[in-house]
PDB file with one MODEL, atoms N, CA, C and O in Angstrom:
MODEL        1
ATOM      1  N   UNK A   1       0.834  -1.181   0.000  1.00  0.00           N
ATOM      2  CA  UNK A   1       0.000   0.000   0.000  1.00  0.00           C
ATOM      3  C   UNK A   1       0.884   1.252   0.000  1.00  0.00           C
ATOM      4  O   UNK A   1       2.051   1.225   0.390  1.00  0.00           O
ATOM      5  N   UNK A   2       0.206   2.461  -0.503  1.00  0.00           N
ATOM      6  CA  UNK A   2       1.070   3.487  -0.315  1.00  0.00           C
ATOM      7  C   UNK A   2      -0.339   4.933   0.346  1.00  0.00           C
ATOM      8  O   UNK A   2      -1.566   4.884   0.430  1.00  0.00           O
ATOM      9  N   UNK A   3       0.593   5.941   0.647  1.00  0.00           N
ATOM     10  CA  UNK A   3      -0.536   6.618   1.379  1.00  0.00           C
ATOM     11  C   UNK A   3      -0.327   7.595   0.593  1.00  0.00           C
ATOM     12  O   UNK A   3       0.773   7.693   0.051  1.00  0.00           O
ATOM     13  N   UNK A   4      -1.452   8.641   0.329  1.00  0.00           N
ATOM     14  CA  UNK A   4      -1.291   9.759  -0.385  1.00  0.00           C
ATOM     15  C   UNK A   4      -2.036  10.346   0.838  1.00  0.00           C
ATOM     16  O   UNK A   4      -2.934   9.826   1.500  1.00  0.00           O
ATOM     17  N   UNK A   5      -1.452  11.543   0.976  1.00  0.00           N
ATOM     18  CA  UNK A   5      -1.416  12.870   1.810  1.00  0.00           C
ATOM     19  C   UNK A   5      -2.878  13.668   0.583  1.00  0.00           C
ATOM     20  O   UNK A   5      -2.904  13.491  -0.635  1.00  0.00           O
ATOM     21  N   UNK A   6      -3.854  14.455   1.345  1.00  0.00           N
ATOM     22  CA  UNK A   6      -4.632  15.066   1.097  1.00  0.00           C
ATOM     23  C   UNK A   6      -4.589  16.748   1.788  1.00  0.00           C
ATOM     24  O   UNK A   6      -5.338  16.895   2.754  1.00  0.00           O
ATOM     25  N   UNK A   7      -3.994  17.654   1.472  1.00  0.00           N
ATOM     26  CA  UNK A   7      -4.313  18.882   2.082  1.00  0.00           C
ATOM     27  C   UNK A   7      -5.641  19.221   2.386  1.00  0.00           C
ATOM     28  O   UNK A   7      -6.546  18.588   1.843  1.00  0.00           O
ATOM     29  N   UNK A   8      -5.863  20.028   3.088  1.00  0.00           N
ATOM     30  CA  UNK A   8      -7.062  20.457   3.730  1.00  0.00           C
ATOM     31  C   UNK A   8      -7.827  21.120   2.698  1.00  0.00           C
ATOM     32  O   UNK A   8      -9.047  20.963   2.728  1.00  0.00           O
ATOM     33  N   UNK A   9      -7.037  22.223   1.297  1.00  0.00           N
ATOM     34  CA  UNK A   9      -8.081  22.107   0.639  1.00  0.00           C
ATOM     35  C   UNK A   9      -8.855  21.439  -0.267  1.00  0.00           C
ATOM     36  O   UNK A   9      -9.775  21.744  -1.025  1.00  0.00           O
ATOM     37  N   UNK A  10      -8.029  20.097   0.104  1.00  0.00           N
ATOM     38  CA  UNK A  10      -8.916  18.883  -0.762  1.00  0.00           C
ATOM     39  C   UNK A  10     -10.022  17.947  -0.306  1.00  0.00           C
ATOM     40  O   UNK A  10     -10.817  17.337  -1.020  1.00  0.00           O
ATOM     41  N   UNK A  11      -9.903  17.947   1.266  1.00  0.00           N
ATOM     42  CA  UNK A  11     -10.854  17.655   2.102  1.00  0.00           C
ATOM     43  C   UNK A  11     -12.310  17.433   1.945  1.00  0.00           C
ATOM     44  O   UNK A  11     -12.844  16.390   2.322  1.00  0.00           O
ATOM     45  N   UNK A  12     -12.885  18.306   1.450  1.00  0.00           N
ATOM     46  CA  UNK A  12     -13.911  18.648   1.192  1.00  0.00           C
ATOM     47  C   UNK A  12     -14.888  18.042  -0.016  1.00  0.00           C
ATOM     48  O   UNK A  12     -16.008  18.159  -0.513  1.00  0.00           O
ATOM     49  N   UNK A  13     -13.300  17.115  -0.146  1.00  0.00           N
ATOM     50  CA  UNK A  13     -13.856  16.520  -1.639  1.00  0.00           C
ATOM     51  C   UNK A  13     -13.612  14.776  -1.324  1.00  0.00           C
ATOM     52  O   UNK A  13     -13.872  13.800  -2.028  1.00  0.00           O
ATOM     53  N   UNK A  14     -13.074  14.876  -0.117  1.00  0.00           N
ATOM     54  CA  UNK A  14     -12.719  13.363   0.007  1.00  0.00           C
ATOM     55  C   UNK A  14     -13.452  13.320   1.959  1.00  0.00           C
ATOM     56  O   UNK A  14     -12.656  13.366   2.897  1.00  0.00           O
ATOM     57  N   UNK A  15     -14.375  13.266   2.103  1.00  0.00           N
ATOM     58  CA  UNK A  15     -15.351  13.259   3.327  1.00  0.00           C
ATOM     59  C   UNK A  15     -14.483  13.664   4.289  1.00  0.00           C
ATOM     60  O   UNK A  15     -14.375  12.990   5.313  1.00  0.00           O
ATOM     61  N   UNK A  16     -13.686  14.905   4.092  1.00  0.00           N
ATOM     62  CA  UNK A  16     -12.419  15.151   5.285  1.00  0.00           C
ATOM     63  C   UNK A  16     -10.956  14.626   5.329  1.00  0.00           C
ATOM     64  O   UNK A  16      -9.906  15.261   5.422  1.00  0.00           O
ATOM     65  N   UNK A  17     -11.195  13.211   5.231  1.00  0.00           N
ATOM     66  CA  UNK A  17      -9.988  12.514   5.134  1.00  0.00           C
ATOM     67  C   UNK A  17      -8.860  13.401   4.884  1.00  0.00           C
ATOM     68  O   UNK A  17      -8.921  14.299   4.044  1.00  0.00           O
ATOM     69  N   UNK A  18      -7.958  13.195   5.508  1.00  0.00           N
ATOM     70  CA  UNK A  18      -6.650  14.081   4.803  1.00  0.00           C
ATOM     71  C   UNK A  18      -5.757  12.861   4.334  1.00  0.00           C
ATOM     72  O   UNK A  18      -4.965  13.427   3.581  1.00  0.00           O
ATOM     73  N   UNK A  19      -5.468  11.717   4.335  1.00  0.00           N
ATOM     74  CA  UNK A  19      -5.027  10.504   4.062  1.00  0.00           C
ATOM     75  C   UNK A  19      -5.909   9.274   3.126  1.00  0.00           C
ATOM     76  O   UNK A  19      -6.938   8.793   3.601  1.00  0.00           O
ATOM     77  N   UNK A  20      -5.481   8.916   2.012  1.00  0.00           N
ATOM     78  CA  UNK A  20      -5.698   7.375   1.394  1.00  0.00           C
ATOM     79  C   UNK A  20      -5.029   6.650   1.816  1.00  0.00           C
ATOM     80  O   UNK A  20      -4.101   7.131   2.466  1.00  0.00           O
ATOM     81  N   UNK A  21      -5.083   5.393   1.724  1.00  0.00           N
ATOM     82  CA  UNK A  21      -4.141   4.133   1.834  1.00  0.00           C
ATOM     83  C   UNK A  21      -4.692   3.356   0.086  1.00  0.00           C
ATOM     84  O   UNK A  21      -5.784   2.840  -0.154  1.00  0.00           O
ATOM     85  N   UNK A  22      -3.847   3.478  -0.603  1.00  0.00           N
ATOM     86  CA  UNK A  22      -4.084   2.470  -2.064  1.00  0.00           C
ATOM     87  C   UNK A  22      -3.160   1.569  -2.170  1.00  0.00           C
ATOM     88  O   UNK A  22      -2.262   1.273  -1.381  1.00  0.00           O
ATOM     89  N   UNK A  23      -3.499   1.035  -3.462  1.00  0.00           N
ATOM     90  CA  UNK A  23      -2.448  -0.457  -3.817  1.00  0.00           C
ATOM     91  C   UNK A  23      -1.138   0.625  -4.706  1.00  0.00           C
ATOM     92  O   UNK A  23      -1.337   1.483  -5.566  1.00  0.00           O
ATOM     93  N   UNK A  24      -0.029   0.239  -4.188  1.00  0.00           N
ATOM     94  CA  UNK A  24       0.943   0.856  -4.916  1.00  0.00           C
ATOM     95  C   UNK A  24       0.671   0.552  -6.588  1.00  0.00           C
ATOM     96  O   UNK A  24      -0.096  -0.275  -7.082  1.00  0.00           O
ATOM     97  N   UNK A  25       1.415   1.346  -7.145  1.00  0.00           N
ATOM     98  CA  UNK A  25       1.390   1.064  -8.806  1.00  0.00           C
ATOM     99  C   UNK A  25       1.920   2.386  -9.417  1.00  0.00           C
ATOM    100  O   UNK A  25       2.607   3.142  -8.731  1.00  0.00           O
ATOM    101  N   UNK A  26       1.662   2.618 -10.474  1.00  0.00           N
ATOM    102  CA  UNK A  26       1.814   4.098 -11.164  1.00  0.00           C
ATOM    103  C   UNK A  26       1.415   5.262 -10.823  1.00  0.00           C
ATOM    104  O   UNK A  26       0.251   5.414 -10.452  1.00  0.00           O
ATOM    105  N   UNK A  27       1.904   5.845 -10.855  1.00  0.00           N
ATOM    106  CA  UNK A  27       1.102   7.173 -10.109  1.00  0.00           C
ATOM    107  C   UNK A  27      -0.215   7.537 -11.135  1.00  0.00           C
ATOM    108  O   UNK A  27      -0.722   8.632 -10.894  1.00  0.00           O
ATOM    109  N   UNK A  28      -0.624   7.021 -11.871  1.00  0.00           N
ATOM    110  CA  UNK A  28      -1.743   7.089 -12.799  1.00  0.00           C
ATOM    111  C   UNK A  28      -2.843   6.341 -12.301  1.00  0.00           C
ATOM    112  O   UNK A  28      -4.019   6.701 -12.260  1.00  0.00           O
ATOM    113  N   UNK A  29      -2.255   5.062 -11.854  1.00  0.00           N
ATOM    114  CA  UNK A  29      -3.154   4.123 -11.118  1.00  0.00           C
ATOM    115  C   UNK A  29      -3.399   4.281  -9.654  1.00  0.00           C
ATOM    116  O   UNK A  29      -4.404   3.817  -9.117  1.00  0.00           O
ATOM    117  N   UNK A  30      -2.449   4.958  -8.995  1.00  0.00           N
ATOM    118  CA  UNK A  30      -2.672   5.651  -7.746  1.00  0.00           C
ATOM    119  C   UNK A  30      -3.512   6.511  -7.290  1.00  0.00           C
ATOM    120  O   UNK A  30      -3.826   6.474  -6.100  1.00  0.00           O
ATOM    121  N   UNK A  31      -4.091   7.545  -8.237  1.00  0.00           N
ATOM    122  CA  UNK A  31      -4.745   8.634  -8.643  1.00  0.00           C
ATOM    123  C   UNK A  31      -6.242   8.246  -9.159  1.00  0.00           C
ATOM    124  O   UNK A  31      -7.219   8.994  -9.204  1.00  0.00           O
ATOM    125  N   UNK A  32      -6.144   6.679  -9.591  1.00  0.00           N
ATOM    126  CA  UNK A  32      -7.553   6.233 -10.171  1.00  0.00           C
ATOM    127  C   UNK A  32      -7.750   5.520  -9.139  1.00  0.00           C
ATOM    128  O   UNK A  32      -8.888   5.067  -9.264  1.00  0.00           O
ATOM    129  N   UNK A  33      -7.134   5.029  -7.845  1.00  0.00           N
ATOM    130  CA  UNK A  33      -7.537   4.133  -6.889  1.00  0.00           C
ATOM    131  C   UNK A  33      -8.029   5.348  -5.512  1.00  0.00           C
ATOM    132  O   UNK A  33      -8.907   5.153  -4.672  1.00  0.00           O
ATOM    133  N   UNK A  34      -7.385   6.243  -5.613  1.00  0.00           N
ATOM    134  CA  UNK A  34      -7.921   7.595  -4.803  1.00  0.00           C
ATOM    135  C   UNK A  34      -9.380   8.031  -6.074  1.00  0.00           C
ATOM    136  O   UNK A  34     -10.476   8.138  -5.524  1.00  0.00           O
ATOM    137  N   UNK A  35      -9.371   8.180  -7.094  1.00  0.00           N
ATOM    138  CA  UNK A  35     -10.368   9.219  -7.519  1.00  0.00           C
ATOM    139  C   UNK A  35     -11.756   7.965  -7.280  1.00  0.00           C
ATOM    140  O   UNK A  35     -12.891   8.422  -7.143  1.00  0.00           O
ATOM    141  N   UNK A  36     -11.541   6.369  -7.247  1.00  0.00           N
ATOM    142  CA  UNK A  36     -12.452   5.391  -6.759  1.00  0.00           C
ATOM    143  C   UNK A  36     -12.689   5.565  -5.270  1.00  0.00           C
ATOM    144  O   UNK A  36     -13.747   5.166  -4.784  1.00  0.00           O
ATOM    145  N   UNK A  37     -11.878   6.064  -4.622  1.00  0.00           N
ATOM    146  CA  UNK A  37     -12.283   6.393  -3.430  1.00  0.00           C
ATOM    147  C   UNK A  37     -13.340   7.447  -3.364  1.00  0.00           C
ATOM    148  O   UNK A  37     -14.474   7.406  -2.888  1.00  0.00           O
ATOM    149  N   UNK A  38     -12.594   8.527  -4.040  1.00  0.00           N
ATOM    150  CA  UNK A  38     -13.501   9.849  -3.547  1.00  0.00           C
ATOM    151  C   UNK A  38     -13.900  10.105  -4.995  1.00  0.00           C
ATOM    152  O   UNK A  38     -13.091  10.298  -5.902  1.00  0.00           O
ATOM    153  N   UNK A  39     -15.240  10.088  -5.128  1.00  0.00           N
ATOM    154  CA  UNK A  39     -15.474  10.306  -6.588  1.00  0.00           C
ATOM    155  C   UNK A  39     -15.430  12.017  -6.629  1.00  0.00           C
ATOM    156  O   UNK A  39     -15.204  12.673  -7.646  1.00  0.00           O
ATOM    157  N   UNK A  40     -15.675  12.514  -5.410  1.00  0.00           N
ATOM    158  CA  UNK A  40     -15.965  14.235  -5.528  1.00  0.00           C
ATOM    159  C   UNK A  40     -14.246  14.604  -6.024  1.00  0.00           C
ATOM    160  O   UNK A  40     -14.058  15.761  -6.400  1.00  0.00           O
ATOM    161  N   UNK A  41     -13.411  13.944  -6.023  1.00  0.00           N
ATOM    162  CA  UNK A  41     -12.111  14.337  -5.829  1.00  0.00           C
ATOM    163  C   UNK A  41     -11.661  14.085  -7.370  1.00  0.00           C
ATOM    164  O   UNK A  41     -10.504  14.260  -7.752  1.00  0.00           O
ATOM    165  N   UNK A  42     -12.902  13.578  -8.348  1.00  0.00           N
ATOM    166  CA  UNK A  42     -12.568  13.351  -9.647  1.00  0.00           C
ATOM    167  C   UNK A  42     -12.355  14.599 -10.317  1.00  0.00           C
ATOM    168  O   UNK A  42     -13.258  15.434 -10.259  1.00  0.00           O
ATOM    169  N   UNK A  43     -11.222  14.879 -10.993  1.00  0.00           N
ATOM    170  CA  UNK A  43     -11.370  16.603 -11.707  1.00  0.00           C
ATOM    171  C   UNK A  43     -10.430  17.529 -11.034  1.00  0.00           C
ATOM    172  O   UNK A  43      -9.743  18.234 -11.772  1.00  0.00           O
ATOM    173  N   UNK A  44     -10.293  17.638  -9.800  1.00  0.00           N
ATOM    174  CA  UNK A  44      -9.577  18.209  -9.324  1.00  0.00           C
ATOM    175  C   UNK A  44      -8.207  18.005  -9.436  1.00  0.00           C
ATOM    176  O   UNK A  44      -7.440  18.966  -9.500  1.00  0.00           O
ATOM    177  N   UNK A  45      -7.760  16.685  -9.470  1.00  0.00           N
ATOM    178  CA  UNK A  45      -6.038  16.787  -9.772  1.00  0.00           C
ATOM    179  C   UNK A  45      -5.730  16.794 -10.971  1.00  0.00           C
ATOM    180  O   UNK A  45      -4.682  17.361 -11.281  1.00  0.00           O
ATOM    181  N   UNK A  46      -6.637  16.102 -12.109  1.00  0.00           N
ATOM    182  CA  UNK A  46      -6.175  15.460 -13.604  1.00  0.00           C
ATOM    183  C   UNK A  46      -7.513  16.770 -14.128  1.00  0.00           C
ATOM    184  O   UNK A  46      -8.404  17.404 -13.562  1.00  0.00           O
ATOM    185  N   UNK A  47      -7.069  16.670 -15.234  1.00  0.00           N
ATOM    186  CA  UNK A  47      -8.238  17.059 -16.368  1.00  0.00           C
ATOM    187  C   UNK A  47      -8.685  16.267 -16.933  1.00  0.00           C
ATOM    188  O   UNK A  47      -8.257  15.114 -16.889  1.00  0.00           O
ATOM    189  N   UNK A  48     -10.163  16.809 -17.977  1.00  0.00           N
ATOM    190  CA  UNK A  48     -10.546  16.105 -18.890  1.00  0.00           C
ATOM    191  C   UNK A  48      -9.864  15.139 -19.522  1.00  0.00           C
ATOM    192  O   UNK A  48     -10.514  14.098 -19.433  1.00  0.00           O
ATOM    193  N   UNK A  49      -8.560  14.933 -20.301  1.00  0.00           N
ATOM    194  CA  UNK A  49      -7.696  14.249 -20.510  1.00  0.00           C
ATOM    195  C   UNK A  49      -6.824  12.822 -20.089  1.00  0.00           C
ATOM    196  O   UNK A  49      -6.299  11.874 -20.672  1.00  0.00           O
ATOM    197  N   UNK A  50      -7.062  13.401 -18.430  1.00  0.00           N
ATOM    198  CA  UNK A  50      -6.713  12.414 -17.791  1.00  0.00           C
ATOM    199  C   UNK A  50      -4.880  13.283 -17.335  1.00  0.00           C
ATOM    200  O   UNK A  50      -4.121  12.700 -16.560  1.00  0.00           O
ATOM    201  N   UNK A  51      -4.628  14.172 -17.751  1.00  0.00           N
ATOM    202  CA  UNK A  51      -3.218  14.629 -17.566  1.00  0.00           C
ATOM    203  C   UNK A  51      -3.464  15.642 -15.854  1.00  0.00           C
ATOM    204  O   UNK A  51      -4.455  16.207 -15.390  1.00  0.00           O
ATOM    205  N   UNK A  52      -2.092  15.481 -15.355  1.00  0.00           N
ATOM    206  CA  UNK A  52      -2.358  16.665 -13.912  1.00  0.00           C
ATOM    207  C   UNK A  52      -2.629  18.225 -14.152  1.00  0.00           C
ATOM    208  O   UNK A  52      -1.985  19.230 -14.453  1.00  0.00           O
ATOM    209  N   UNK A  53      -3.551  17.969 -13.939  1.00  0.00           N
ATOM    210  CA  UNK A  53      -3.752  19.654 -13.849  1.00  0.00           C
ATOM    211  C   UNK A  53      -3.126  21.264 -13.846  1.00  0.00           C
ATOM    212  O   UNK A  53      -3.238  21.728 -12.711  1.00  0.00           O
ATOM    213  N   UNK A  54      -2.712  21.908 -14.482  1.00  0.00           N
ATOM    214  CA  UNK A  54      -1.388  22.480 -14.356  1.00  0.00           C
ATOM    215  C   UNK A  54      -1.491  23.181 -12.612  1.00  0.00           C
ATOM    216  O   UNK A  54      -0.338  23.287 -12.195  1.00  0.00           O
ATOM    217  N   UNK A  55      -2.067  23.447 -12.017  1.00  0.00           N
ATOM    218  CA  UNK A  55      -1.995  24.131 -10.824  1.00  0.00           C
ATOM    219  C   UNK A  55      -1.925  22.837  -9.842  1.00  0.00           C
ATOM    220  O   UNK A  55      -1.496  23.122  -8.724  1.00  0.00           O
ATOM    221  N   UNK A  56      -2.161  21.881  -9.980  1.00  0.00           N
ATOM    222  CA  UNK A  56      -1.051  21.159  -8.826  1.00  0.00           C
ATOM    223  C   UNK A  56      -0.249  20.337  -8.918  1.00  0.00           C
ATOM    224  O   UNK A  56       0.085  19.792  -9.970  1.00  0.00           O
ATOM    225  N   UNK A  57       0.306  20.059  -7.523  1.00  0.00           N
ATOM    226  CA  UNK A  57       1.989  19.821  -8.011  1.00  0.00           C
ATOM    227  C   UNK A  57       1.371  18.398  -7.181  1.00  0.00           C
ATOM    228  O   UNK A  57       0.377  18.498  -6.461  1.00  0.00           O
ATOM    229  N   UNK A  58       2.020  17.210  -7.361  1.00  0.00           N
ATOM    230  CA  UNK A  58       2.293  16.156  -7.034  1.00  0.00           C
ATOM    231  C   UNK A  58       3.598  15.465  -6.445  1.00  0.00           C
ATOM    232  O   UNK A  58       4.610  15.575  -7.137  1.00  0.00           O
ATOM    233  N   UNK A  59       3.663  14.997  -5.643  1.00  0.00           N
ATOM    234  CA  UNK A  59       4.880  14.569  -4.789  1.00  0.00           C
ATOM    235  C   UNK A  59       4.856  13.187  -4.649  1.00  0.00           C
ATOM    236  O   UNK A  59       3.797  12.660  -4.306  1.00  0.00           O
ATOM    237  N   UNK A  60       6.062  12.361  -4.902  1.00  0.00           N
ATOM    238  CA  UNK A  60       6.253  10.900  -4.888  1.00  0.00           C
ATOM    239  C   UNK A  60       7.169  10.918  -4.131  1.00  0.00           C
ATOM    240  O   UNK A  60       8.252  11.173  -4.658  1.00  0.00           O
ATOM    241  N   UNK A  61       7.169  10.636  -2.414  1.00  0.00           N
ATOM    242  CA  UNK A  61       8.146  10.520  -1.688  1.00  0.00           C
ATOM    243  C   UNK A  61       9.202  11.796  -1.802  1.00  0.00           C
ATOM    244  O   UNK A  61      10.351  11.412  -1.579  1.00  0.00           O
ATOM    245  N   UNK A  62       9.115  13.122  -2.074  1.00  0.00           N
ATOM    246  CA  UNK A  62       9.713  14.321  -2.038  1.00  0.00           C
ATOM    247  C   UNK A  62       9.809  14.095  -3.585  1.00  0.00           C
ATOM    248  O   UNK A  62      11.010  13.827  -3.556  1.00  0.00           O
ATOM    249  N   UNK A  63       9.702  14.060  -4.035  1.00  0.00           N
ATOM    250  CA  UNK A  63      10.268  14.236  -5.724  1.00  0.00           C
ATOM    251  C   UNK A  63       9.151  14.387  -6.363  1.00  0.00           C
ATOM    252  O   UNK A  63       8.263  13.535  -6.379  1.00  0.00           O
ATOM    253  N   UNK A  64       9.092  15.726  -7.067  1.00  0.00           N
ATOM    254  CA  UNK A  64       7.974  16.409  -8.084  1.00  0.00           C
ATOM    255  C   UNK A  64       7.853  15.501  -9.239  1.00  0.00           C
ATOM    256  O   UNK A  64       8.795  15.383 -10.023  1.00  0.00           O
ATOM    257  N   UNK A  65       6.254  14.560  -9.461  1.00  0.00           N
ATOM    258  CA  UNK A  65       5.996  13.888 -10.302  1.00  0.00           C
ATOM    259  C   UNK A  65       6.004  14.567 -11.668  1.00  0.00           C
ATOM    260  O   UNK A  65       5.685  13.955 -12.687  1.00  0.00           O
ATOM    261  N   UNK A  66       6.251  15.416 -11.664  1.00  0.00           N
ATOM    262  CA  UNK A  66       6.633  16.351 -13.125  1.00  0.00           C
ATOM    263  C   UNK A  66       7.833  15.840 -13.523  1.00  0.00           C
ATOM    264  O   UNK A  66       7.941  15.351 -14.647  1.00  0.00           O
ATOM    265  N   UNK A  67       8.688  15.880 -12.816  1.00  0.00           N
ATOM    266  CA  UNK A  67      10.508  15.793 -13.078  1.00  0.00           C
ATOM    267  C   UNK A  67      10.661  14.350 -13.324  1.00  0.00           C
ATOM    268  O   UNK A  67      11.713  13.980 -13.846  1.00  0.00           O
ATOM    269  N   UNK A  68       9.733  13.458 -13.013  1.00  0.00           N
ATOM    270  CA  UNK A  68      10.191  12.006 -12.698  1.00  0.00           C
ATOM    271  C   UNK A  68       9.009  11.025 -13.385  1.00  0.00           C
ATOM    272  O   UNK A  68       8.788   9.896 -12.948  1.00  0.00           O
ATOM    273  N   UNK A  69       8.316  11.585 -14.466  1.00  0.00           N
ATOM    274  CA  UNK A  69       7.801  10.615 -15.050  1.00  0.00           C
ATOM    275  C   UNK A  69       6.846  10.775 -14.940  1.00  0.00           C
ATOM    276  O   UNK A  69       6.232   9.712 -15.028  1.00  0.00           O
ATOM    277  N   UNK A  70       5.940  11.985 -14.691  1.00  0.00           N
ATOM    278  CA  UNK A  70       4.799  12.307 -14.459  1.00  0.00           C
ATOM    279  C   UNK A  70       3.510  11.227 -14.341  1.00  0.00           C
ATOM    280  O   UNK A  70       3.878  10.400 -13.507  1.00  0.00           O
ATOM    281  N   UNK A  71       2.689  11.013 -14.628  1.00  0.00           N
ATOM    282  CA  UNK A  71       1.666   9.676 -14.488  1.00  0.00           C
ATOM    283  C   UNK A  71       2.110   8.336 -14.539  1.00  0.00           C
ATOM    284  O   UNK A  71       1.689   7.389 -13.874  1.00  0.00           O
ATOM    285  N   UNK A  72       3.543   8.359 -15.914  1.00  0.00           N
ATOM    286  CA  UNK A  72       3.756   6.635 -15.500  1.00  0.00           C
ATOM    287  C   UNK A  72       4.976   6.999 -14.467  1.00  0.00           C
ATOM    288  O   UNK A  72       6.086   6.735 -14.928  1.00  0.00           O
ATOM    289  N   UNK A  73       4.962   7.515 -13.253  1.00  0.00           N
ATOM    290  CA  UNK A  73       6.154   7.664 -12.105  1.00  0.00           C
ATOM    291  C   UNK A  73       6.151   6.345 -11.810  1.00  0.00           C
ATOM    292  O   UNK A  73       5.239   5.731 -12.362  1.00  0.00           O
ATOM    293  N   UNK A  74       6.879   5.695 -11.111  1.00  0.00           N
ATOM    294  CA  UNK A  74       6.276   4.382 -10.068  1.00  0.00           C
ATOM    295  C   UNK A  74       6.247   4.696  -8.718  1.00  0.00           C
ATOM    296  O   UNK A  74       7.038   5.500  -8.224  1.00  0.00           O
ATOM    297  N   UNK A  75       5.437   4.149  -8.123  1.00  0.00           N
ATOM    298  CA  UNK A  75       4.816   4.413  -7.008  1.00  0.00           C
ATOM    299  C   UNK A  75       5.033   2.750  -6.243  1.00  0.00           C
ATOM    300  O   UNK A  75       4.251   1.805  -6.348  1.00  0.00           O
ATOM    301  N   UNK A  76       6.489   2.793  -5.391  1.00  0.00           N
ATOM    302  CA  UNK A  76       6.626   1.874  -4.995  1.00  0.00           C
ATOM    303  C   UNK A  76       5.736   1.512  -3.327  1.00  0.00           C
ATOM    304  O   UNK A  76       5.077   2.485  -2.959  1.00  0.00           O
ATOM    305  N   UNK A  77       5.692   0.702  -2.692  1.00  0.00           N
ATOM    306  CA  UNK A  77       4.635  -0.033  -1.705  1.00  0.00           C
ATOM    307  C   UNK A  77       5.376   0.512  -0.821  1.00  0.00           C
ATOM    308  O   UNK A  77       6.549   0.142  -0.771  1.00  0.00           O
ATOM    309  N   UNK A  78       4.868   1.600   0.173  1.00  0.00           N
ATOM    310  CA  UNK A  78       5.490   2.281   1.257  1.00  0.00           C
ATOM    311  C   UNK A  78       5.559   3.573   0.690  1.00  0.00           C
ATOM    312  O   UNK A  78       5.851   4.340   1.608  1.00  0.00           O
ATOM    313  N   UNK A  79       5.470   4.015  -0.070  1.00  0.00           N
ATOM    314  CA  UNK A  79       5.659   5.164  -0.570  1.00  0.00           C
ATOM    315  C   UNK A  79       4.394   6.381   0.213  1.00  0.00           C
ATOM    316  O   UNK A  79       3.397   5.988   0.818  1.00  0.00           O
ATOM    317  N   UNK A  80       4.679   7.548   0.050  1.00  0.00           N
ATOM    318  CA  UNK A  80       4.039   8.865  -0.226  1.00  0.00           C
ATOM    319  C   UNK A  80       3.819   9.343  -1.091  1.00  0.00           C
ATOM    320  O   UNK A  80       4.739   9.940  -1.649  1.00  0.00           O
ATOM    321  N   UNK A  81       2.763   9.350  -1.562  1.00  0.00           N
ATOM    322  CA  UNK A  81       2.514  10.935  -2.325  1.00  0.00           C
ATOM    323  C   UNK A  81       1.467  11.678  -1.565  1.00  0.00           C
ATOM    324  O   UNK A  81       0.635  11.309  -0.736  1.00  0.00           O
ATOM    325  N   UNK A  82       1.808  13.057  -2.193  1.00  0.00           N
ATOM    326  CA  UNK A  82       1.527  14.474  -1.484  1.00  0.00           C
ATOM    327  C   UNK A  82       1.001  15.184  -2.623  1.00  0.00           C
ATOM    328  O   UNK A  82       1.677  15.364  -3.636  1.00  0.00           O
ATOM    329  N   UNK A  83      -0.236  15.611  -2.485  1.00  0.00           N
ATOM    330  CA  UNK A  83      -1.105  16.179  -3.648  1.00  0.00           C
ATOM    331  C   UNK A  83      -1.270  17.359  -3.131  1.00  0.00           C
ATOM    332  O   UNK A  83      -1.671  17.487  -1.974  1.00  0.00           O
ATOM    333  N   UNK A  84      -0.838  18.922  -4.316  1.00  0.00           N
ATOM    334  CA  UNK A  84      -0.185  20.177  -3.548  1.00  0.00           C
ATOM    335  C   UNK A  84      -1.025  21.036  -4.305  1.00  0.00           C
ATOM    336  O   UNK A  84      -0.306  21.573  -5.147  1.00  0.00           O
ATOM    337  N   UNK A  85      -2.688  21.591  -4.461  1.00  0.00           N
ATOM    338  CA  UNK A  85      -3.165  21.911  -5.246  1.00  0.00           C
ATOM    339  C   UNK A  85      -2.371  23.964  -4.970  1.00  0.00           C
ATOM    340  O   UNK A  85      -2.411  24.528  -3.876  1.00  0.00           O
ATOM    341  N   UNK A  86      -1.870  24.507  -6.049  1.00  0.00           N
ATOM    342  CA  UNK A  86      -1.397  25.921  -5.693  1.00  0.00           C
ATOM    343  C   UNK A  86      -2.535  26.676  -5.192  1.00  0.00           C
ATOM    344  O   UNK A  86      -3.737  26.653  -5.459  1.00  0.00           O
ATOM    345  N   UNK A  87      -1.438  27.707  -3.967  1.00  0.00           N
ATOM    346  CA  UNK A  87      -2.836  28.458  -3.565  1.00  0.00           C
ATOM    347  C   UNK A  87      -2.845  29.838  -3.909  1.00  0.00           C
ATOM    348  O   UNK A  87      -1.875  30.486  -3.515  1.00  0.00           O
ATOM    349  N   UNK A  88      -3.760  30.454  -4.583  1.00  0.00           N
ATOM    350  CA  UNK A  88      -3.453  32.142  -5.293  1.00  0.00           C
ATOM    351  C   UNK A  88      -3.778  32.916  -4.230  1.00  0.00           C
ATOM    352  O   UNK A  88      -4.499  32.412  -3.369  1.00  0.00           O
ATOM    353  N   UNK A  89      -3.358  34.172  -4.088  1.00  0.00           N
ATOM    354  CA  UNK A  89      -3.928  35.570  -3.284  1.00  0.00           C
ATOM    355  C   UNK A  89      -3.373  36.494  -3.672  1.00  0.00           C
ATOM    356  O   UNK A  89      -2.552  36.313  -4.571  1.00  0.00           O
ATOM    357  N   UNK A  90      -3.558  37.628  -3.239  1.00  0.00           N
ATOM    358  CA  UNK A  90      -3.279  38.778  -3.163  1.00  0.00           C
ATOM    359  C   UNK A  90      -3.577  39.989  -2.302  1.00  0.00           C
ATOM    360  O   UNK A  90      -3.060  41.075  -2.564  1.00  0.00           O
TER     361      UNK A  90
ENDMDL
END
């Protein structure tokens, strides 16, 4: 299993939870075993497409899933990921 971290402003989309527990695999398949969890949480990381969203950042054990293989990353059993949706103000 691996755990993906949920920030608080994603909460709202996954009944609070700030934590998954899924079956390790790709970070593509990681993302479809969380978006089976929380269906409200469908849309928010990926787009229409199925690609990450440009405003958030994704984390595989500290390393930006951008730099490292973006959806097919591997997502080994023990792992973290950390889903970092950007936050705007002014």
């Amino acid at each position: 299993m691996t755990t993906v971290k949920l920030p608080g402003a994603l909460r709202q989309y996954s009944d609070g939870a700030a934590t998954a527990d899924v079956p390790a695999g790709s970070l593509a398949a990681v993302l479809d075993a969380v978006d089976a969890r929380f269906p409200r949480l469908v849309g928010r990381v990926r787009d229409e497409q199925g690609a990450l969203r440009r405003f958030v950042n994704v984390y595989v054990d500290g390393v930006d899933a951008r730099e490292s293989g973006g959806l097919t990353t591997p997502v080994a059993d023990g792992a973290e990921v950390l889903i970092l949706p950007s936050v705007a103000g002014g």
